[in-house]
C-alpha positions, -999 to 999 in steps of 0.1 A, spaced: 847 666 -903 810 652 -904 817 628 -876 835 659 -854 801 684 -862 781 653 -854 795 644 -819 797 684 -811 763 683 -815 752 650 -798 778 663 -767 758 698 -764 722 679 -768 732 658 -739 745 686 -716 709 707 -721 723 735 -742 696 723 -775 671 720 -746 642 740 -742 649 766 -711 632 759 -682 601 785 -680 605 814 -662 595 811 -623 560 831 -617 566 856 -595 534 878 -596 519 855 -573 542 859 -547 532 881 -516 501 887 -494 466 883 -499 434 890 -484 402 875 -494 379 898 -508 348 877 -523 342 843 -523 317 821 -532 316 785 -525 295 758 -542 276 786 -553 271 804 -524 286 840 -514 307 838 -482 297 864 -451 315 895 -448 325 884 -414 339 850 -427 358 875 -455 379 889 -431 394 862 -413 407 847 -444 445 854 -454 468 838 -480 506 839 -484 522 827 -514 560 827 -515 583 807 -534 563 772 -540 551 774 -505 520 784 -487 504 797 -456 466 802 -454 452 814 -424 414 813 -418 407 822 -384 426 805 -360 433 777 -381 465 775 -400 468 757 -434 501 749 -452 519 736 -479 536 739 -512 524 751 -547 532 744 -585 519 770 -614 519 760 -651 516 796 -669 514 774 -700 483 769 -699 456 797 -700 439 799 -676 477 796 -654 470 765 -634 479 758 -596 481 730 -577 481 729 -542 498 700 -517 488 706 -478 517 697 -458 499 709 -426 468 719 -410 431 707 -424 445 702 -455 471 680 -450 477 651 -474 454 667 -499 459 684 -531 436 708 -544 436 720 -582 432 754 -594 433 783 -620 444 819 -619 451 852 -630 467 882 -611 456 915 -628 473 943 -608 460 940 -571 440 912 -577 444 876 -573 413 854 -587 414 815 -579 392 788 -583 398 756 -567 382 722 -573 386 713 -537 379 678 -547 416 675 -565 399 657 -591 400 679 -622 408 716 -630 383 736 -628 372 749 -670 360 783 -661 359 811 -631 330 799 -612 314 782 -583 283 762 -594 257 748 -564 265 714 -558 300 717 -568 334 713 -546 348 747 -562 355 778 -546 358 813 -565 379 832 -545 389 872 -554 421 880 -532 436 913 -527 473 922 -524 482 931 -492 513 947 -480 533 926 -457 530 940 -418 563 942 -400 557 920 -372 533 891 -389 548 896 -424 579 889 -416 568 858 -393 551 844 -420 576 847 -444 600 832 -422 579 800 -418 576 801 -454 614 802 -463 624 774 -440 
């Protein structure tokens, strides 16, 4: 009977029923963002630069749009670890080849990031130090338009 208990459980170890589940996916970042502040190596972006600046996570993909230039790629979030971590892979535009590390937290409306845009190390704390490659970026939820949300999140999804 030992033996029988003992293979049940060895046969439901190996199948992933002991293991742990898989974390939930983190959703809150998903949608539509506008940049509302940023700072980079210590130094407060224009209001004109501001507006040009869009970001649209969906999924474990990305879109950032800064002007007329088009950045894209895919993401990965640890919520594990607090601050939640996110680390960004360009798969086209500037960025492409590159991976960029970050931390976050979404409170309501709000997006905050700050990106080592070296990819050497995560960044310890929410802010952008002179002489630094980080950038402290405050987003704002946006909701999606018909025409470009849709677009966007097409390009996203395929």
């Amino acid at each position: 009977m030992r033996q029988v208990t003992f293979l049940c459980i060895v046969a439901m170890a190996s199948t992933g029923w002991c293991a742990d589940p898989k974390p939930a996916k983190d959703t809150a970042i998903n949608g539509n963002w506008k940049l509302a502040s940023g700072e980079k190596s210590g130094e407060k972006m224009a209001d004109d630069v501001l507006k040009t600046i869009h970001l649209t996570l969906v999924n474990g993909k990305y879109i950032a749009k800064v002007g007329d230039q088009t950045d894209q790629g895919t993401y990965k979030i640890d919520s594990s670890k607090t601050p939640h971590t996110l680390t960004l892979t360009g798969t086209g535009g500037p960025n492409e080849g590159k991976t960029m590390l970050a931390i976050f937290e979404v409170d309501k409306g709000t997006l905050k990031v700050c990106y080592d845009l070296s990819g050497k190390a995560f960044p310890a704390k929410f802010e952008s130090a002179p002489n630094t490659p980080s950038f402290l970026a405050t987003y704002e939820r946006q909701k999606p338009t018909k025409r470009g949300g849709r677009r966007m999140k097409a390009s996203l999804d395929n």
